[in-house]
C-alpha positions in Angstrom: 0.0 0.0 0.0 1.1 3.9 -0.7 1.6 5.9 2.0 -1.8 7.5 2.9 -2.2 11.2 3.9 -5.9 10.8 5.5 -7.0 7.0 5.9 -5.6 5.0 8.8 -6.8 1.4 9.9 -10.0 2.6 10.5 -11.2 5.7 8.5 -9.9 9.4 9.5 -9.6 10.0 12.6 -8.0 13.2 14.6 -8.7 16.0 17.2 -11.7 18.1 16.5 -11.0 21.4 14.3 -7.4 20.3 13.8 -5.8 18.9 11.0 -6.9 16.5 9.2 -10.2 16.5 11.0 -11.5 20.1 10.0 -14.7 21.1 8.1 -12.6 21.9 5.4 -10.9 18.5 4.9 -14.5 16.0 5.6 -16.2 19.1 2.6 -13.5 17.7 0.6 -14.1 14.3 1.8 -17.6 14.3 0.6 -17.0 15.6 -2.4 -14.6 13.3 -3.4 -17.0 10.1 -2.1 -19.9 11.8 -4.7 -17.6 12.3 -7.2 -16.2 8.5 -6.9 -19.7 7.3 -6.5 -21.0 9.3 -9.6 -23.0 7.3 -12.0 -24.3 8.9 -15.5 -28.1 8.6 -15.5 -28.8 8.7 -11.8 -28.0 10.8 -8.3 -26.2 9.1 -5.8 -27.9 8.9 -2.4 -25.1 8.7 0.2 -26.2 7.8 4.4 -24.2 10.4 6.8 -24.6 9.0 11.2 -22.8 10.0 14.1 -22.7 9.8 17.3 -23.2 12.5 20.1 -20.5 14.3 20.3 -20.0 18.0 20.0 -18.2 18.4 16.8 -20.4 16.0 15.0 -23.0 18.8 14.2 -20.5 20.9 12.4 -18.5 17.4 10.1 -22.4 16.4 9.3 -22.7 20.0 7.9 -19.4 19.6 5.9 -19.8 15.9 4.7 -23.6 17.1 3.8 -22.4 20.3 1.9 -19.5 18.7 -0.1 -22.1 16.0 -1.3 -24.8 17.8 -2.6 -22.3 20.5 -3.9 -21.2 17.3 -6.5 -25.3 16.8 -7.3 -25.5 13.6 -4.8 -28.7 12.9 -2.1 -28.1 13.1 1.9 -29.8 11.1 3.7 -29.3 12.1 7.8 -29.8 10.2 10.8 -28.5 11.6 13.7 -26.9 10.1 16.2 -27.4 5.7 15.9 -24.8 3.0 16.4 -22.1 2.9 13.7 -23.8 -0.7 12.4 -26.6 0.7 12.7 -25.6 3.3 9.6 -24.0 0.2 7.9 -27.5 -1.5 8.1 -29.4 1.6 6.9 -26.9 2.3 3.8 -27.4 -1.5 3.2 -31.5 -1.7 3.7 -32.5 1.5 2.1 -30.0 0.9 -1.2 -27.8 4.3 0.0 -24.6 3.8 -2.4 -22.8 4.6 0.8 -22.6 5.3 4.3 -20.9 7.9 6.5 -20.6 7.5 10.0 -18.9 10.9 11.8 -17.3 9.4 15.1 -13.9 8.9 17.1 -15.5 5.2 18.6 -14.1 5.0 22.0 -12.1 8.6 22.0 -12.8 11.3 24.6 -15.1 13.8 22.8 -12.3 16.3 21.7 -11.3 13.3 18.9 -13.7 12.7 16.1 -13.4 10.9 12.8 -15.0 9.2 9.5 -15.7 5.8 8.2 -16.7 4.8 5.4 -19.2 1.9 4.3 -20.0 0.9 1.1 -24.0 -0.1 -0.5 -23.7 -3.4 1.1 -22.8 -2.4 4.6 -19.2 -3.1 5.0 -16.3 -1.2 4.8 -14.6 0.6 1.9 -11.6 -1.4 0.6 -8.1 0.0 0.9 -8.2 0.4 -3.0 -11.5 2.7 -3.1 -10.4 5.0 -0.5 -7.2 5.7 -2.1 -8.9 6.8 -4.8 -10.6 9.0 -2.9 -7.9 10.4 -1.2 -6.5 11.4 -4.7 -9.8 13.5 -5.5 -9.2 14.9 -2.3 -5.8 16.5 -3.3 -6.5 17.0 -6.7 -7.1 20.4 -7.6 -9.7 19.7 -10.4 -11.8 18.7 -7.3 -14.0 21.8 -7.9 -14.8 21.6 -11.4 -16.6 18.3 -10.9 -19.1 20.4 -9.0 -22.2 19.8 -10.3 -24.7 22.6 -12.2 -27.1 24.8 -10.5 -30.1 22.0 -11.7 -28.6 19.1 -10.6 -26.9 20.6 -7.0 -28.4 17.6 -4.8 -30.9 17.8 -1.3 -30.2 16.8 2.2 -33.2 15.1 4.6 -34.0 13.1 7.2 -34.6 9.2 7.8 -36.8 10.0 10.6 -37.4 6.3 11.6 -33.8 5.2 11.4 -34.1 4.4 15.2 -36.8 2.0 14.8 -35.8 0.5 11.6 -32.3 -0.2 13.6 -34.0 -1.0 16.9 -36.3 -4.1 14.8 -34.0 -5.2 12.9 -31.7 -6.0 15.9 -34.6 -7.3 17.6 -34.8 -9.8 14.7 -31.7 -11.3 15.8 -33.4 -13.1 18.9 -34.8 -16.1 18.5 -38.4 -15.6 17.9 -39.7 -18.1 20.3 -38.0 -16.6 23.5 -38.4 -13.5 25.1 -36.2 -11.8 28.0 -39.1 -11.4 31.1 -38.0 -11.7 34.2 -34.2 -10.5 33.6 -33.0 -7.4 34.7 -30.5 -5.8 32.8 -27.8 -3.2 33.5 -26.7 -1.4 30.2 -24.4 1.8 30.2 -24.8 3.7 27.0 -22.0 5.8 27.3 -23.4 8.6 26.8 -23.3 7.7 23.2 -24.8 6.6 20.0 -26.9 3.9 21.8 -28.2 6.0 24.4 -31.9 5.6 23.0 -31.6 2.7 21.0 -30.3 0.1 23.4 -32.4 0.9 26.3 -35.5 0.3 23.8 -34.3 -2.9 22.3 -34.0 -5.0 25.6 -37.2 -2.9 27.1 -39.2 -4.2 24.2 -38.0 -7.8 24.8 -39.4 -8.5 27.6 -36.5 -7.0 30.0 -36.4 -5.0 33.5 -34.0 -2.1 32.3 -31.6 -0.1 34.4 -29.6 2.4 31.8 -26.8 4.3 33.0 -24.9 7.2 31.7 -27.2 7.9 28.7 -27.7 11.4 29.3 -25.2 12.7 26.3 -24.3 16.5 26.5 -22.2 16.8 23.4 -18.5 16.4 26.1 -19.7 13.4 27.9 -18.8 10.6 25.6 -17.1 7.9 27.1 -16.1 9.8 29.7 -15.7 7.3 32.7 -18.5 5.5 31.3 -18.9 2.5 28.7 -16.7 0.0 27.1 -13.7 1.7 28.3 -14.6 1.8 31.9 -17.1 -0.7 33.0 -16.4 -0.5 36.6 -19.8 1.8 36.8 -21.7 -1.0 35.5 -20.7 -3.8 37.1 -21.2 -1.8 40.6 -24.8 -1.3 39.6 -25.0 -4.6 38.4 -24.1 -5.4 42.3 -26.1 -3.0 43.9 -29.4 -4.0 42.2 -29.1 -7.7 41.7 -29.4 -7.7 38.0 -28.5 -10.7 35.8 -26.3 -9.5 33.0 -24.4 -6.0 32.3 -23.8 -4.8 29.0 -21.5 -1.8 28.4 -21.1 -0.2 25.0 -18.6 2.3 23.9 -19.1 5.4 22.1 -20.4 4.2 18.8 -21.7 0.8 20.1 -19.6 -1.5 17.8 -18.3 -3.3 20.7 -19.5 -4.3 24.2 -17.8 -5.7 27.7 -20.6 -7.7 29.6 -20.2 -8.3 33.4 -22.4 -11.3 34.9 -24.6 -11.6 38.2 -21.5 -11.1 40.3 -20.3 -8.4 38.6 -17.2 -9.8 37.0 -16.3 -8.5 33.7 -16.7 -10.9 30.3 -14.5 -9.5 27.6 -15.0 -10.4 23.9 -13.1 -13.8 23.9 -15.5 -14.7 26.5 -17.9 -13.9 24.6 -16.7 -15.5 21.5 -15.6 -18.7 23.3 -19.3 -19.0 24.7 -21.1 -18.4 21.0 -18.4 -20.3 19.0 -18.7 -23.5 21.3 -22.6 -23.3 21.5 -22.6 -22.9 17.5 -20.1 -25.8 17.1 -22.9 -27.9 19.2 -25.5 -27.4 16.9 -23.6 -27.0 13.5 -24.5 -23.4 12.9 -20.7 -22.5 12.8 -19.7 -21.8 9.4 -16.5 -24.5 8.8 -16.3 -24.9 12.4 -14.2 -21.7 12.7 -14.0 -18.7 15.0 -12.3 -15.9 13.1 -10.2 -13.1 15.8 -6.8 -11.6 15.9 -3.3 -11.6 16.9 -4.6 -10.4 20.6 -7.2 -13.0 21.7 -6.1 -15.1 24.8 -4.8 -18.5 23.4 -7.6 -20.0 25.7 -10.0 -18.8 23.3 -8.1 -21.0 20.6 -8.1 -23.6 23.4 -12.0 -23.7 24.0 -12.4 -23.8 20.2 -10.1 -26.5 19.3 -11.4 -28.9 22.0 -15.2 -28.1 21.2 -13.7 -29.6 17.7 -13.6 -25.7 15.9 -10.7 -24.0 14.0 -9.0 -20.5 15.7 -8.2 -18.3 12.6 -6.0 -15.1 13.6 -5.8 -12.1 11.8 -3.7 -8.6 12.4 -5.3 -6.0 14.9 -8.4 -4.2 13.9 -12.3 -5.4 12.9 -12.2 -4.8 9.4 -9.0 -7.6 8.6 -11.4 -10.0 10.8 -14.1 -9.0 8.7 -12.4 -8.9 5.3 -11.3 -12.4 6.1 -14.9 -13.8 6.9 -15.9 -12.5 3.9 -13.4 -14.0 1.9 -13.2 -18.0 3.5 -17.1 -17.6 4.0 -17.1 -17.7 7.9 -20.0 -16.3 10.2 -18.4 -15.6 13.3 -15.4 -13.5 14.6 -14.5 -10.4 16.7 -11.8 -9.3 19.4 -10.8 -9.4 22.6 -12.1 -6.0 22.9 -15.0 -6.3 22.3 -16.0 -6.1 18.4 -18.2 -8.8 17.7 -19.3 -10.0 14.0 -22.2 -12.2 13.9 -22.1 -12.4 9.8 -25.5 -14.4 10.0 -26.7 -11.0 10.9 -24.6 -8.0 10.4 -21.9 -6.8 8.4 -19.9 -5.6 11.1 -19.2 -5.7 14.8 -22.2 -5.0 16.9 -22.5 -4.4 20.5 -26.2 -5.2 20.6 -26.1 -8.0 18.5 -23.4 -9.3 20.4 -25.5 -8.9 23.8 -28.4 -10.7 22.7 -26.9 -13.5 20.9 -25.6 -14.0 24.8 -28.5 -13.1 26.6 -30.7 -15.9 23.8 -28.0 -18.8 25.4 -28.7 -17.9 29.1 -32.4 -18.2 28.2 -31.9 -21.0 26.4 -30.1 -23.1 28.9 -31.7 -21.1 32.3 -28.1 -21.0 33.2 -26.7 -17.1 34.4 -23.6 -15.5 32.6 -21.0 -16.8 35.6 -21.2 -20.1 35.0 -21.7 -19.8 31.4 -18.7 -17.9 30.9 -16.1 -20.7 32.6 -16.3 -21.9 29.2 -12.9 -19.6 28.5 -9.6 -20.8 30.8 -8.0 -17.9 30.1 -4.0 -17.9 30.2 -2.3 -15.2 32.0 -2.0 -12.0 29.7 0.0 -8.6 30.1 -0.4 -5.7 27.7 2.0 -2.8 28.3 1.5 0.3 26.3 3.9 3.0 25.6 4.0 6.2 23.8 6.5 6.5 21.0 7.6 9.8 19.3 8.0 8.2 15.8 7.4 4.3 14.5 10.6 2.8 13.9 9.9 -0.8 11.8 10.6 -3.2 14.2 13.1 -5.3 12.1 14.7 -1.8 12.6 15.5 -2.6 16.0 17.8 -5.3 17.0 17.7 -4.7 20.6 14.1 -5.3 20.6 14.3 -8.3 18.8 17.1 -9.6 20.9 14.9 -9.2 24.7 11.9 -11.0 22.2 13.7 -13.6 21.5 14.5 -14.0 25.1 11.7 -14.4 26.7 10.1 -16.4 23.4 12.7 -18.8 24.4 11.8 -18.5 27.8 8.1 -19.4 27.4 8.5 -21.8 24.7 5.3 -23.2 23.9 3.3 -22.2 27.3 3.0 -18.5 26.0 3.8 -16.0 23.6 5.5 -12.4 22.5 3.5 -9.8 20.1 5.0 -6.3 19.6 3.1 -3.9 17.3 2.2 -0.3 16.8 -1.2 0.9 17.2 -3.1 2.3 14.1 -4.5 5.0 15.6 -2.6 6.1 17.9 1.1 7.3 18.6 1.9 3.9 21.0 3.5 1.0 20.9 1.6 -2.3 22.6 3.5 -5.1 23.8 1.5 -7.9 24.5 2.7 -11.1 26.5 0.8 -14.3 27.6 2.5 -17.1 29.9 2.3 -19.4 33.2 3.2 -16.6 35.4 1.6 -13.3 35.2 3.9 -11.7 37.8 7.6 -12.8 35.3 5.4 -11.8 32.2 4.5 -8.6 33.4 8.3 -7.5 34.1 9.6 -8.6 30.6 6.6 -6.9 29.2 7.7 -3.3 30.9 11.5 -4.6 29.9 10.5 -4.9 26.1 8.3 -1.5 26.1 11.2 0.8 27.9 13.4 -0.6 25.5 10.9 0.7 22.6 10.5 3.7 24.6 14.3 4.5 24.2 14.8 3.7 20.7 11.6 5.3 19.3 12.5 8.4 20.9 12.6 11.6 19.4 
């Protein structure tokens, strides 16, 4: 791949009002996704979401006004779950879908990602095409004439078209009465939509932090910091937690005791149950480089296949897609139930969970000793420029160390983050306390020689 100036490993992403993330660059953005998307004969009619913070009022304006000014359709909205704007674009035949939000970022980030007509993610090839309409300066004169400038309006029913179709997911015979449920909506995209989903099922809901204020996104609250839920999960004697982050692509459940369930959990639980009754596609669990190994553990002696792929939800997806698999997701918490959804869905995720507790009467704590999980460290560290690690021998030297050292009880994974400025070692072994010490050994060392 070319070097890109706007698209990282998961659309554009930046602080608010700074470079790349101005009003300026997303108007150019959305001219150059009309102008890709232009088709002699027809308008284009493009799906623009977001989330609920601040800054996405002024990008939906931008994206909006770059479109039409290139004679394509807005549809709008508002704020709804980023696969919630992948299953509009799909349902309602948009030729593509915008979703303005930063995902688990504190409210001063935002960014964009991209979906195509069928609900998944652009490929690397599209958006570098579109990245060269954004620098070209013959950008303007594709504008289109005063007749054909395009309109902007709203899907006012988006909510509920999202909210049934997840409900769809459940299995129609069983409903959720007589469970309480704990959901924290981060102050985020859900905030309206998850709350009505399990209401309407049959559940007792207790939502926290769903009271967005345009600043309040993720802000001790969701995904990133369950503790709040599982507390209330104590206090009130509910049966299942389910946290969300910002744009509710991914989820952390906690069960009755309040003990968090993380997304290899999660897809340890699902994958076995699916093995059981043959509704795993070629008896494989698709996840990445990060998953505990006793996720591939659980899998392999349920009689399944563990297939890894690099960080980020769009390679899992990309290779479900490709090898025909329905089920995959991270450790953190993105979740793709194919059968269903194009891409990782917190709610989706929560009541294919919540249908197997019904199912087998049994709560989430003892369902989730399904996963032996091996001890696992992960040590970030900030680095002031990303030096290829084969460009650092005495990194590789201290990794092969300790690879030795664990042999085949655990193992060593060193990579930058896509996003971010940070370096994540990762280490899994017999003995948390030794793993943790070589972790911090490997990141100083990156520390020093990524310096400035």
């Amino acid at each position: 791949m070319t070097k890109r100036n706007y698209f990282g490993t998961d659309g554009i992403r930046g602080v608010a009002n700074m470079p790349p993330m101005t009003s300026d660059t997303v108007m150019r953005l959305g001219m150059a996704v009309a102008a890709r998307l232009r088709q002699p004969g027809r308008k284009s009619r493009i799906v623009i979401g977001k989330d609920t913070r601040l800054s996405g009022y002024m990008f939906e304006t931008a994206m909006a006004t770059g479109i039409v000014a290139m004679g394509a359709d807005v549809w709008v909205t508002g704020p709804l779950p980023t696969p919630g704007i992948a299953f509009i674009t799909s349902s309602m035949r948009g030729d593509a879908g915008v979703v303005i939000s930063a995902s688990h970022n504190p409210y001063q980030d935002n960014g964009i990602k991209l979906f195509s007509r069928s609900g998944y993610k652009l490929d690397d090839q599209v958006e570098a095409e579109i990245e060269a309409l954004m620098d070209s300066p013959g950008l303007s004169d594709l504008r289109a004439k005063p007749e054909d400038v395009g309109y902007t309006r709203r899907i006012e029913d988006a909510r509920g078209r999202y909210i049934v179709h997840c409900k769809g997911t459940f299995p129609d015979d069983l409903t959720l009465d007589g469970l309480t449920v704990v959901v924290d909506a981060a102050h985020g995209a859900a905030y309206r939509v998850a709350p009505a989903i399990f209401t309407e099922l049959g559940a007792v809901v207790v939502t926290i932090n769903n009271e967005p204020d345009g600043r309040n996104i993720n802000r001790n609250a969701g995904a990133m910091a369950p503790q709040g839920m599982c507390e209330k999960v104590k206090e009130i004697g509910a049966n299942l937690g389910v946290a969300l982050d910002g744009d509710a692509d991914r989820l952390v459940l906690c069960d009755e005791h309040g003990q968090v369930v993380d997304g290899d959990a999660v897809m340890a639980l699902c994958a076995t149950r699916m093995l059981a009754q043959g509704k795993l596609a070629k008896n494989t669990l698709v996840t990445t480089v990060m998953s505990n190994i006793g996720l591939e553990r659980s899998v392999v002696e349920a009689g399944g296949t563990l297939v890894r792929t690099p960080v980020g939800d769009r390679y899992v997806v990309e290779t479900m897609r490709k090898h025909g698999y329905n089920l995959g997701g991270e450790q953190s918490g993105h979740l793709i139930f194919h059968d269903y959804m194009t891409t990782g869905d917190g709610l989706v995720a929560a009541l294919r969970v919540l249908a197997i507790m019904v199912q087998e009467q049994k709560p989430l704590g003892e369902l989730a000793h399904v996963l032996t999980r091996t001890p696992q460290v992960l040590v970030n560290v900030k680095v002031a420029k990303k030096v290829p690690l084969d460009d650092l021998p005495s990194v590789a030297k201290i990794i092969a160390q300790v690879e030795s050292e664990l042999g085949d009880q655990g193992r060593v994974l060193v990579r930058y983050s896509g996003t971010e400025n940070k370096a994540r070692v990762m280490i899994e072994g017999p003995d948390e306390a030794a793993i943790q010490v070589r972790a911090e050994e490997i990141a100083a060392e990156m520390a020093a020689r990524c310096s400035e």
